[in-house]
N, C-alpha and C positions, 0 to 999 in steps of 0.2 A: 875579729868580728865587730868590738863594739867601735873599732879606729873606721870601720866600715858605716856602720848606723854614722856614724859622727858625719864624716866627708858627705854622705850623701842628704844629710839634716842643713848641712852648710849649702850646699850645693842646692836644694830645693828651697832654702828662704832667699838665698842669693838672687836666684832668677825670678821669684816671684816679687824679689823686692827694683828688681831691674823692669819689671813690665808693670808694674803699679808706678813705677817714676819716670818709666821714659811715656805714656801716653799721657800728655798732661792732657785736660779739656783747656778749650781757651776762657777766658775770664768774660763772665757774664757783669754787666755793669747795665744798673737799672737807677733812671731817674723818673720821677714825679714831680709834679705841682698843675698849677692853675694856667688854663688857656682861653685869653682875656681878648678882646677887642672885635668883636663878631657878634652879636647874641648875648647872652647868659654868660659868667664865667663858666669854666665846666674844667673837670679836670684834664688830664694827658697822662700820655707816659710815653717813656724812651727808652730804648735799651740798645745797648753795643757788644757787640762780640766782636773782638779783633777790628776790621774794615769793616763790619759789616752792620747798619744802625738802622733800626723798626722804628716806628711811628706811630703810638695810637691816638687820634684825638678824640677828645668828648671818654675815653677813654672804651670806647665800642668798638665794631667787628670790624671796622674800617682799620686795616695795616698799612699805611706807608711806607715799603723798604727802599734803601738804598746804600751807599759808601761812605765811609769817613775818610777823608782824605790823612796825610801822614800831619798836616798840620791840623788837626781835629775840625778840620769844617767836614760838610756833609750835606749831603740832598737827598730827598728818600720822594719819590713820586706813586701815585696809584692814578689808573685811567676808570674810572666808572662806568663807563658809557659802553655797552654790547658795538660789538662788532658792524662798521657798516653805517652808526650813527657818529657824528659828529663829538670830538671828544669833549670830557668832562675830567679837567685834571686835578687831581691835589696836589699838590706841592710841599715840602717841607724844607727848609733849609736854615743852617744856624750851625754854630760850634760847640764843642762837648771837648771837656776837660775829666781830668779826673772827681770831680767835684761836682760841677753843675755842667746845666747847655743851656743854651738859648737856643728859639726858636720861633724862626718867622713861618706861618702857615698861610699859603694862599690859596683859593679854591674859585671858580666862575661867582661865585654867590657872597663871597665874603673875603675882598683884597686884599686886607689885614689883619691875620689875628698872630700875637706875642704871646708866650711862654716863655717864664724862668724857674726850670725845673732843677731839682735837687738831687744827688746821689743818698738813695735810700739805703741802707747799709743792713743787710742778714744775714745772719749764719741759718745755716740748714742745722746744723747740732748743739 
């Protein structure tokens, strides 16, 4: 009986320890800093998950998304404009490393604006 408790003690941490490691999440990677040449400095922010990299500038409800290529470049766009009217595009494009990215942001209203943002680094615990 107690060779029984045993096998099945093994056997329940074993699989819970198999579906706690085989779903990894993918790595969430977030950079900050300042985005200059337009206006006001004003902050931003970036983030990447795998392929996949958001865009905030001014750092408001305006989201950018788009792809990181496998050499870390990247274009992330938003169309503003309803349906029907004439577009109104954001643009973001630049490289990210593990470390920092750059970014060129272009919009109808403002050609050029630069940001060199930083990998901000947190633990949850």
């Amino acid at each position: 009986m107690v060779r029984f408790y045993l096998v099945f003690w093994v056997a329940l941490l074993g699989g819970c320890a198999t579906v706690a490691g085989g779903a990894r999440q993918p790595t969430l990677l977030r950079f900050a800093g300042q985005l200059s040449g337009c206006g006001e400095t004003t902050a931003a922010t970036l983030t990447r998950t795998a392929d996949a990299v958001s865009f905030a500038p001014s750092d408001g409800v305006l989201v950018l998304r788009g792809t990181v290529a496998a050499d870390g470049a990247f274009t992330a766009r938003l169309n503003t404009q309803p349906p029907g009217k004439p577009p109104f595009l954001l643009t973001a494009t630049g490289q990210v490393d593990a470390e920092s990215a750059t970014v060129s942001y272009v919009t109808p209203r403002c050609p050029q604006a630069t940001a060199t943002l930083k990998r901000m680094h947190y633990a949850l615990f």
